[in-house]
C-alpha positions as CSV (number, residue, x, y, z in Angstrom):
1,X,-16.7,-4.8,52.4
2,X,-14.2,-6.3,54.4
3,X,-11.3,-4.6,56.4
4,X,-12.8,-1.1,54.5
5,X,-11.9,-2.3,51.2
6,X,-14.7,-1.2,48.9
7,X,-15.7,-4.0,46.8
8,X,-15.0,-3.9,43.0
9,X,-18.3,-4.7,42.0
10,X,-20.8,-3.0,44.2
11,X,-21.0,0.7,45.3
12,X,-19.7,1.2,48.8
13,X,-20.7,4.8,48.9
14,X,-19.2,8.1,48.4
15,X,-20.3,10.3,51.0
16,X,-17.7,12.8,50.4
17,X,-18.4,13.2,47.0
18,X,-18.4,16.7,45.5
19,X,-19.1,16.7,42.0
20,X,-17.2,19.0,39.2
21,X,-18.2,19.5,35.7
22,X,-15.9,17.3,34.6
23,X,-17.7,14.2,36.7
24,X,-21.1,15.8,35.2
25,X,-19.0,15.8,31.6
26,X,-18.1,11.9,32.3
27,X,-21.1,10.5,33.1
28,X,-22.6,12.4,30.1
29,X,-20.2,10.7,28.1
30,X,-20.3,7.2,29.6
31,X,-24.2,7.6,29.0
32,X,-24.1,8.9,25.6
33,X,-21.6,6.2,24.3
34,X,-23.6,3.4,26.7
35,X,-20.1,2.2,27.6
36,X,-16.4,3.3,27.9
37,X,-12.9,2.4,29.6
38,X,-10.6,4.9,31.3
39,X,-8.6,5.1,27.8
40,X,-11.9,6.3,25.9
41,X,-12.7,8.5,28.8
42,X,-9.6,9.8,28.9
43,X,-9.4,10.5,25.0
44,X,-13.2,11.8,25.1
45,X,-12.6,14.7,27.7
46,X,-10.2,17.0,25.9
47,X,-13.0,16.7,22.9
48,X,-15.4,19.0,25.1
49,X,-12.4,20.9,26.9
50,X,-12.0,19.2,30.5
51,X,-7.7,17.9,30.6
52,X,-7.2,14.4,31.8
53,X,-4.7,13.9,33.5
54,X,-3.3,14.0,37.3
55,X,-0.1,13.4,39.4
56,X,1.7,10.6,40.0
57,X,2.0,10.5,43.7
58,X,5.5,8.7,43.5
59,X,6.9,9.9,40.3
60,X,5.7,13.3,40.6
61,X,5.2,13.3,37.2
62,X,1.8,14.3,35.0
63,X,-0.1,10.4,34.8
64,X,-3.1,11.2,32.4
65,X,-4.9,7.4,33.2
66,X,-4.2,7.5,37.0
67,X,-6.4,10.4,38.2
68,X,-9.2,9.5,35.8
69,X,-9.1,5.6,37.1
70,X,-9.4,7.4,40.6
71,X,-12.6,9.2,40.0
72,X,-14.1,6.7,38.4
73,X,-13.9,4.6,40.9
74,X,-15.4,7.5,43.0
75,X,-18.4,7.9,40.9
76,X,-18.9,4.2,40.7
77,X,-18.7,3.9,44.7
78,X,-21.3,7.2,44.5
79,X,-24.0,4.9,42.2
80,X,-23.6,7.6,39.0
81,X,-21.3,4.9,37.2
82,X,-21.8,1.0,36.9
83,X,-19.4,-1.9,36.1
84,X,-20.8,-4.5,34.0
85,X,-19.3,-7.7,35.7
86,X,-18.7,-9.5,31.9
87,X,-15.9,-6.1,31.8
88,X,-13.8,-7.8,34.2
89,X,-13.7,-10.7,32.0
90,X,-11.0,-9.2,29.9
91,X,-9.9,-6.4,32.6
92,X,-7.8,-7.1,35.7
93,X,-7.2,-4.7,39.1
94,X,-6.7,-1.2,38.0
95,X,-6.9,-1.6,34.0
96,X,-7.6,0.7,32.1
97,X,-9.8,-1.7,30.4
98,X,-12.6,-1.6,33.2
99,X,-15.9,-1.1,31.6
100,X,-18.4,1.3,32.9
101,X,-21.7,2.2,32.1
102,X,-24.5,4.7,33.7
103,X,-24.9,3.8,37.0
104,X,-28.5,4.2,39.2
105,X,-28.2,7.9,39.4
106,X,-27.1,8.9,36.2
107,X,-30.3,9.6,35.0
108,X,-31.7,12.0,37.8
109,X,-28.2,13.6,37.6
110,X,-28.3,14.3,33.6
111,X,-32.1,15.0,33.6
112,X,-31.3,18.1,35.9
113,X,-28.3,19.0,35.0
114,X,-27.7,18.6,31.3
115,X,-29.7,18.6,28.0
116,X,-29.6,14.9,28.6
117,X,-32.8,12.4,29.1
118,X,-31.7,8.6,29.5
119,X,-33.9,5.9,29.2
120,X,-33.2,3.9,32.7
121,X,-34.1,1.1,30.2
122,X,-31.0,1.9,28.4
123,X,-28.9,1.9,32.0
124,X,-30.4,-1.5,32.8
125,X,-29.4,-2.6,29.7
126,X,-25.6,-1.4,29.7
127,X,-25.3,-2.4,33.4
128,X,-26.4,-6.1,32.8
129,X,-24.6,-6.2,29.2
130,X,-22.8,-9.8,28.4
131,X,-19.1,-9.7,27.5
132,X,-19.8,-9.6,23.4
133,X,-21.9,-6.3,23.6
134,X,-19.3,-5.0,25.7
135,X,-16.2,-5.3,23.5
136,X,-18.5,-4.9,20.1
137,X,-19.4,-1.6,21.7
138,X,-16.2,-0.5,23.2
139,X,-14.4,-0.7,19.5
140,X,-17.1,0.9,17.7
141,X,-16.9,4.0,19.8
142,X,-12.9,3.9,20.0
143,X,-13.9,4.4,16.0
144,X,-16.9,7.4,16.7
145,X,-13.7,9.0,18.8
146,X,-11.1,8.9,16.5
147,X,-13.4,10.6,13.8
148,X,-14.3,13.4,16.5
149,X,-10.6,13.6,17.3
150,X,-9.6,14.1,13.7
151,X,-12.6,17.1,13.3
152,X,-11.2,18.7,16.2
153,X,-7.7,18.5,14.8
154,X,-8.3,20.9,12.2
155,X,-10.7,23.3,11.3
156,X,-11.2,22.5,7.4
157,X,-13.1,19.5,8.2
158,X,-16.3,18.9,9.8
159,X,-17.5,15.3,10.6
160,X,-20.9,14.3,11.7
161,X,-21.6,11.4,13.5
162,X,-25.3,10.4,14.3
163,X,-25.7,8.4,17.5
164,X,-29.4,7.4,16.4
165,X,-28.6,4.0,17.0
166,X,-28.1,4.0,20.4
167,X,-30.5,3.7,23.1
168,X,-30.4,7.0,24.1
169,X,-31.9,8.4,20.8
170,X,-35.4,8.7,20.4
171,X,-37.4,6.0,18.8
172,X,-38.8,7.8,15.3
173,X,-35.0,9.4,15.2
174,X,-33.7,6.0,15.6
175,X,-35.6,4.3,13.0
176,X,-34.6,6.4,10.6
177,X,-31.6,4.6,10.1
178,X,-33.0,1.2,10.8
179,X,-33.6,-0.4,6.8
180,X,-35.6,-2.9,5.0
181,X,-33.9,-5.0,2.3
182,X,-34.7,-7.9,-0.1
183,X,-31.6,-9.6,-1.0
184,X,-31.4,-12.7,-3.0
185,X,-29.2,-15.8,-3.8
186,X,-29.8,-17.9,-6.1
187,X,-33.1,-19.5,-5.3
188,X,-33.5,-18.1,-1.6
189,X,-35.2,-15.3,-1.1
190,X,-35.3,-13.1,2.5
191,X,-36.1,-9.5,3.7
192,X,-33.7,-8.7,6.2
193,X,-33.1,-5.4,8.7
194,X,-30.2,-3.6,8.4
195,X,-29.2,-1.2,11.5
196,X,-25.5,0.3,11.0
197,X,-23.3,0.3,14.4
198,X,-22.4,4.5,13.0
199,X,-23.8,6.8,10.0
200,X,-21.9,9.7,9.6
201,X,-20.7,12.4,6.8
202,X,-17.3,13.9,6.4
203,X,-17.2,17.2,4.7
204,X,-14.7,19.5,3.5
205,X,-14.4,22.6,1.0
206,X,-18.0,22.2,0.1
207,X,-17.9,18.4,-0.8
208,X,-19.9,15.9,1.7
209,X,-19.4,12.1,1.7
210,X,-21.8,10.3,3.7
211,X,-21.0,6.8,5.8
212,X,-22.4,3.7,7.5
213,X,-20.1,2.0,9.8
214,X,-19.9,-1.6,10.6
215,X,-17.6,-3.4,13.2
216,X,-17.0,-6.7,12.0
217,X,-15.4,-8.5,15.2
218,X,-15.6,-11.9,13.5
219,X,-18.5,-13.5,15.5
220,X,-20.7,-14.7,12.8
221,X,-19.3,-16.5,9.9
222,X,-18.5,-14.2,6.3
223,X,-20.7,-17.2,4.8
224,X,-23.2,-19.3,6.3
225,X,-23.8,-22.7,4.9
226,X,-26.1,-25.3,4.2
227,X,-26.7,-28.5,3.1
228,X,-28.8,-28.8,-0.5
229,X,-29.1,-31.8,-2.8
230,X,-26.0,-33.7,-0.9
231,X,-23.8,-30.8,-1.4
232,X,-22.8,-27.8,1.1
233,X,-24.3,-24.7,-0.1
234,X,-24.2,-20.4,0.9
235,X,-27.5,-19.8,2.7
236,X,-29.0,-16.3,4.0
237,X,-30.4,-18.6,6.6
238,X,-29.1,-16.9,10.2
239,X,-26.9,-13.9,10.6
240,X,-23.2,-13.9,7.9
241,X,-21.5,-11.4,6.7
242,X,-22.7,-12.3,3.3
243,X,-26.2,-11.2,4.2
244,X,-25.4,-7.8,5.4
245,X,-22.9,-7.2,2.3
246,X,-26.0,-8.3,-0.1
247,X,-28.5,-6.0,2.5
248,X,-26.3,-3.2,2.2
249,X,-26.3,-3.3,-1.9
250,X,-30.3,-3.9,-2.0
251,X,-31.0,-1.1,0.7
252,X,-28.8,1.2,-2.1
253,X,-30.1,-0.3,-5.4
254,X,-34.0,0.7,-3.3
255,X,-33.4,4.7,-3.2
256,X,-34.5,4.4,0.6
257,X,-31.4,6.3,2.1
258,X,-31.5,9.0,-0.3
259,X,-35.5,9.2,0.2
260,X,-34.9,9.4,4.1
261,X,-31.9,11.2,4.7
262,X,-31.0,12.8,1.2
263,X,-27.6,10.9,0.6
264,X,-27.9,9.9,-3.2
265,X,-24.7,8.4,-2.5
266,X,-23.0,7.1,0.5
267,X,-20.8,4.3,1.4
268,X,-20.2,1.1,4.2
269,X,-17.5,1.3,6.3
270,X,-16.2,-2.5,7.5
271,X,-13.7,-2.3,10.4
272,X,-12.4,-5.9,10.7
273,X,-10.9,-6.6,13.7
274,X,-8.5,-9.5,13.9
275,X,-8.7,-13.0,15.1
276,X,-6.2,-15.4,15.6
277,X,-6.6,-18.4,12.8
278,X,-8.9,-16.1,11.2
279,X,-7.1,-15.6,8.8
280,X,-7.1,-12.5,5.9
281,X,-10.5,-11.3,6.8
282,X,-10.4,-8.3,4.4
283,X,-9.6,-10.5,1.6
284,X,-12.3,-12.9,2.5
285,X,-14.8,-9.9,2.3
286,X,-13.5,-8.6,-1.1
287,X,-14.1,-12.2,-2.5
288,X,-17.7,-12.5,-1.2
289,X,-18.3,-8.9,-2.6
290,X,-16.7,-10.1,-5.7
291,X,-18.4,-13.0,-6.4
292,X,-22.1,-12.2,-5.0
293,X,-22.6,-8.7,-5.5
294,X,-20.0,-7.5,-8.2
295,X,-21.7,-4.4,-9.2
296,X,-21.5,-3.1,-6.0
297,X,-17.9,-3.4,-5.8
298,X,-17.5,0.3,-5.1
299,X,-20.1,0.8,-2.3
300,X,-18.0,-0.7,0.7
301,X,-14.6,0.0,2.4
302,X,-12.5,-2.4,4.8
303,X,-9.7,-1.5,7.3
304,X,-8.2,-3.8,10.0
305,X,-8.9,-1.7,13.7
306,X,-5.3,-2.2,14.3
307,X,-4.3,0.0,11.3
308,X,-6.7,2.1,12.9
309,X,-5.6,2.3,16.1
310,X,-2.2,2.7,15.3
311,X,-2.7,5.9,12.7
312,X,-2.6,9.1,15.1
313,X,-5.4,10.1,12.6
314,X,-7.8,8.2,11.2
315,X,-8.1,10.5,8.2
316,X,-5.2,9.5,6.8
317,X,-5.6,5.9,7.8
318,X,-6.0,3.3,4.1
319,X,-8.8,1.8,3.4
320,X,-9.3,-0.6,0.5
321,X,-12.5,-1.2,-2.0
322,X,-13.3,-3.9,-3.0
323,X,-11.7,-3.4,-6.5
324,X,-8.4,-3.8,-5.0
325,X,-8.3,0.0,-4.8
326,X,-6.8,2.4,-1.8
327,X,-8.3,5.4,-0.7
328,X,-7.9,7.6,2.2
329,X,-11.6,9.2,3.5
330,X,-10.0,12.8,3.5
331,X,-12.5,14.6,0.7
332,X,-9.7,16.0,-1.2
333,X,-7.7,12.6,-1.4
334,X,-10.9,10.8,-3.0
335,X,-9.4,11.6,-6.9
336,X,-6.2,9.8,-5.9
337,X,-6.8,5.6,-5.9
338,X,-3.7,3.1,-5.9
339,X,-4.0,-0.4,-6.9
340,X,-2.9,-2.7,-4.3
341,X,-1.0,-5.6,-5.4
């Protein structure tokens, strides 16, 4: 530290710290997501009944980020939050984009206090986390939130998300959703492992639909190619979309999910997020469904995040098939499909 200022990226101590249940509610959170901003934080408290928000000292108006920024930075300073330095590669002074993840005492604090066990394994992980984890995993719990938003928004839904496939789930719970699946093209032949970033099921009036999620942020190619007899040819050699569209359809032709977690039908969730010169990513996806696994047209659903984001409920957010259909994921809206043009 110099002239007092505590640094950004190492604890300076808190020795005033008094902790609330609120700061025992964020670090929960921050440990049971891995990572979060100030935003998510903010939208995550209200869901277990702590308010967000402070004063503006020079507006005098309510400021929902400001007071939550503050404590944060108090509970990093007091070792019970981290900051992954790749955060502050897309996060400037004060953002509300800071990344933090459970810092050195999180885990003696959550072991005693709540129903909580982290791995420190899992902490070392998060803390030391490079810049890709970070934003993959920032998005795909900005997408767990919204669902728990919508389910506490009204009281004829209930949504169930399963966090097996973070690291704070235990090991035979989290390989229950980890897959095995043969896929084939053309001549090549490859068993693959599919883990889904989310599983969850919606239900309402008596009707359940059951989900994987997948956050598709654009950092592996929709088809991987090779070179074959002169000519460039798709390969299911190295990670692609295409293998995880074709992994998806065998683990479903196989019976395992239904065998494992009773869901004789269930559908993938793609949330594409956007790239510049990426161009339509959706309708890339549709025409690899199209082409290489046809009679699975039905079995997956793409969205853009920023439709997403933007819908102030993700239930009524549109999702397309890749039939050229339209759905929304409310249960009693599934009847009601519009062709897109």
């Amino acid at each position: 530290m110099r002239g007092g200022k505590r640094s950004r990226f190492e604890p300076g101590g808190a020795p005033g710290l008094r902790l609330t249940e609120r700061d025992i509610e964020i670090v929960k959170a921050v440990a049971s997501y891995r990572v979060l901003d100030a935003q998510l934080i903010g939208r995550v408290l209200p869901l277990s009944g702590f308010e967000a928000r402070g004063i503006d000292a020079r507006t005098g108006e309510i400021d929902h980020a400001k007071k939550i920024r503050d404590r944060l930075t108090e509970l990093f300073h007091g070792r019970l939050l981290s900051r992954p330095r790749a955060g502050f590669s897309f996060a400037f002074p004060g953002s509300e984009a800071i990344v933090y993840a459970p810092g050195p005492g999180a885990s003696d604090l959550l072991r005693h206090r709540t129903d909580i066990d982290v791995d420190p394994n899992a902490i070392r992980k998060a803390q030391t986390a490079q810049r890709g984890f970070l934003e993959h995993q920032l998005l795909t719990n900005a997408v767990a939130i919204s669902f728990r938003e919508a389910a506490a928004r009204r009281t004829d839904l209930r949504i169930e998300i399963d966090d097996a496939v973070l690291d704070s789930a235990t090991a035979d719970h989290a390989r229950a959703y980890r897959f095995g699946a043969d896929i084939v093209l053309g001549d090549e032949r490859r068993k693959i492992g599919i883990v889904p970033d989310l599983t969850m099921t919606i239900s309402k009036a008596g009707r359940t639909h059951a989900y994987f999620v997948e956050i598709d942020r654009q950092t592996e190619p929709a088809v991987r190619q090779c070179r074959s007899r002169g000519k460039r040819q798709p390969t299911l050699t190295g990670t692609s979309i295409l293998r995880k569209l074709l992994g998806y359809a065998a683990v479903k032709a196989s019976g395992t999910v239904e065998e494992r977690l009773g869901w004789r039908n269930f559908k993938v969730l793609f949330v594409c997020e956007p790239r510049p010169g990426g161009g339509d990513r959706i309708a890339r996806l549709i025409e690899i469904v199209q082409r290489y696994a046809p009679q699975k047209a039905g079995l997956f659903l793409f969205a853009l995040a920023e439709d997403i984001a933007a819908s102030s409920d993700i239930m009524q957010a549109v999702w397309c098939d890749a039939s050229g259909n339209t759905r929304r994921l409310d249960p009693s809206d599934f009847s009601e499909h519009k062709r897109i043009s």
